[in-house]
C-alpha positions as CSV (number, residue, x, y, z in Angstrom):
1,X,-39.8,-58.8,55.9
2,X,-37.1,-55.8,56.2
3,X,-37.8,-52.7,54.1
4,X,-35.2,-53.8,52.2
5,X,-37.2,-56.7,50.8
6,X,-40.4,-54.8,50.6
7,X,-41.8,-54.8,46.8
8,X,-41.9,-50.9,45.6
9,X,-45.8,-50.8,46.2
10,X,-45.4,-51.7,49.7
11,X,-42.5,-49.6,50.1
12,X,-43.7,-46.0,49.3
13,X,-41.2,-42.6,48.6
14,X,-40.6,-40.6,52.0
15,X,-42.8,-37.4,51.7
16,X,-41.2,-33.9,52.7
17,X,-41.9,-32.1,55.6
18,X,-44.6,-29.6,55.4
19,X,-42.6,-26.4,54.2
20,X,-42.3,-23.8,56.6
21,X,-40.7,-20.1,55.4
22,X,-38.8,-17.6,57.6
23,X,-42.0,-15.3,57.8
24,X,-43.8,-17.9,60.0
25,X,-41.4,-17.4,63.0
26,X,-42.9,-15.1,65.2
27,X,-39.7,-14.1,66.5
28,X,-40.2,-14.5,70.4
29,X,-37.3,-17.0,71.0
30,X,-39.0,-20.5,70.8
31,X,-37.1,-23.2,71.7
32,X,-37.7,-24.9,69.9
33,X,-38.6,-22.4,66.9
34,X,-40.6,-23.7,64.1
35,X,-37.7,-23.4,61.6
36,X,-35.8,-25.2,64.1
37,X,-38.5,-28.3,64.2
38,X,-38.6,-27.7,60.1
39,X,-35.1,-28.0,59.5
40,X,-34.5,-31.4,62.0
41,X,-37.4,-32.8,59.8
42,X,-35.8,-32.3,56.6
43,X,-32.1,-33.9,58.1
44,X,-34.4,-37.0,58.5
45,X,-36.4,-36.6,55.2
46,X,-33.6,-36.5,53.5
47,X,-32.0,-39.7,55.1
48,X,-34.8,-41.5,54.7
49,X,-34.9,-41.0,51.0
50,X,-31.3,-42.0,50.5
51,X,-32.1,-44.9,52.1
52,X,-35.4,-45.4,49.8
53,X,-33.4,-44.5,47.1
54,X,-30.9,-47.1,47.5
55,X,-33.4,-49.9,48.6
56,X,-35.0,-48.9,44.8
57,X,-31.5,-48.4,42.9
58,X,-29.8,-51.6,44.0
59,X,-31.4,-53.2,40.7
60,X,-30.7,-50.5,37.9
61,X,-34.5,-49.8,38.6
């Protein structure tokens, strides 16, 4: 069964990535940074809801 076909209970809401503010850079040049790691987790968050949000939208729901 695809996610697509998945009832709603079996197909739960992407949670966010744990938030991370400026202030918990130490500012030493990481690479990769912590903001860095933050802010590629959010891009995917926030295609994986779209995506979750579709699935559940499809059907006026």
């Amino acid at each position: 069964m695809s996610e697509a076909e998945l009832p709603p209970d079996e197909d739960p809401m992407p949670q966010p990535p744990f938030e991370v503010t400026d202030d918990m850079c130490c500012g030493s040049g990481c690479d990769p940074c912590i903001l860095d790691t933050y802010y590629a987790e959010l891009r995917d968050y926030r295609s994986r809801l779209a995506a979750w949000q579709a699935r559940h939208n499809k059907d006026g729901q």
